[in-house]
C-alpha positions in Angstrom: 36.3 27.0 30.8 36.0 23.5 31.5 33.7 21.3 33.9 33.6 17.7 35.6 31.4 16.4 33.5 32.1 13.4 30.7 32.0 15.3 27.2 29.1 13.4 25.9 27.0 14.1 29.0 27.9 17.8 28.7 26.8 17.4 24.6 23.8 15.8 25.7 22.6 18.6 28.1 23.7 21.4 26.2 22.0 20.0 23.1 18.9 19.8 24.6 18.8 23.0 25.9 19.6 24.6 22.4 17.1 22.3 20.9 14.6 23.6 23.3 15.6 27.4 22.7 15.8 27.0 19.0 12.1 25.4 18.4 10.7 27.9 21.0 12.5 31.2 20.0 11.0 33.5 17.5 14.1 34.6 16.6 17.0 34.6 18.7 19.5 32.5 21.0 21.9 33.9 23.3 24.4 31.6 25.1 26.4 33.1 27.9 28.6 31.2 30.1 30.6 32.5 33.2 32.5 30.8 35.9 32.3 32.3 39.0 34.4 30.2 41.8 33.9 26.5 41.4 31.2 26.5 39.3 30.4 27.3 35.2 27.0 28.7 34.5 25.2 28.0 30.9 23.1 30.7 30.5 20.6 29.4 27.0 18.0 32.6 26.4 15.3 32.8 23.5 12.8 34.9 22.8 9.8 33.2 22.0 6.7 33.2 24.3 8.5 31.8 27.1 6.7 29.6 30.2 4.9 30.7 33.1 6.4 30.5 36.6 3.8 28.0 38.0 4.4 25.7 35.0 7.9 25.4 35.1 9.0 22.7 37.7 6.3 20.3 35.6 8.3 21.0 32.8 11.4 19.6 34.3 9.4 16.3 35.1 9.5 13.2 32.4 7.6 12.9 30.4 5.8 17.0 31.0 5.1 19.4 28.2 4.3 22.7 28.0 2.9 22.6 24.7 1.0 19.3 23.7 1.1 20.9 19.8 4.4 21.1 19.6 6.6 17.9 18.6 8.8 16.4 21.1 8.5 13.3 24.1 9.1 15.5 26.7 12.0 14.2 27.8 14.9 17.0 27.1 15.0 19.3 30.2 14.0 16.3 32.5 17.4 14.5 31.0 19.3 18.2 31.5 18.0 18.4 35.2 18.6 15.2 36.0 22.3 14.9 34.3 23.2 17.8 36.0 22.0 16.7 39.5 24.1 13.7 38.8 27.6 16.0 38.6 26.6 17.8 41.9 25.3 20.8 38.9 21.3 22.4 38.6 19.0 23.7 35.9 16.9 26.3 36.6 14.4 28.0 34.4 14.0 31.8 34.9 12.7 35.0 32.9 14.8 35.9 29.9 15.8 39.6 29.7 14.6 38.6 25.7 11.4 38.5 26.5 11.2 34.4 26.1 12.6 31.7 28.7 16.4 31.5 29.8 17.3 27.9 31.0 20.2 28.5 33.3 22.3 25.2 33.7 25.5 25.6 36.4 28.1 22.8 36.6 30.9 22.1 38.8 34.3 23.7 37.5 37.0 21.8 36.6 40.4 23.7 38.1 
């Protein structure tokens, strides 16, 4: 499956969001990816603790954290969201059948 999106901008997002799954998971990753039309979905599941539903949109800000202990700026899923925006793509973060937080990214396919 391929998308319209420059390959370092696709590294870049997908990087993050296995960054993000690896330091939260306790121990497991799951990537999926489908195409369904016109568009290519990313799904990145963990299962680690996951985030709460009124806590996620902050966490898609610059700059937000959901866990001030943990290392990191902040800056990962706010680069994700906003990379994808920029290729007419979205990130959204839902409930992961692993107990933990799936990040589902969905980019425009390339035909």
């Amino acid at each position: 499956l391929l998308v319209r999106v420059p390959v370092e901008d696709f590294e870049e997002m997908l990087g993050n969001l296995l960054d993000n799954a690896c330091k939260w998971a306790r121990s497991r990753v799951v990537i999926t990816v489908s195409a369904v039309a016109d568009s290519v979905t990313i799904a990145v599941d963990d299962d680690g603790a996951g985030l709460k539903q009124d806590v996620r949109e902050s966490v898609l800000q610059r700059g937000a954290r959901g866990d001030e202990a943990a290392p990191g700026s902040g800056l990962g899923l706010s680069i994700v969201r906003d990379l994808a925006e920029a290729y007419a793509g979205r990130l959204a973060l839902e409930d992961s059948a692993l107990g933990g937080l799936c990040a589902r990214l969905e980019l425009p396919r390339l035909q």
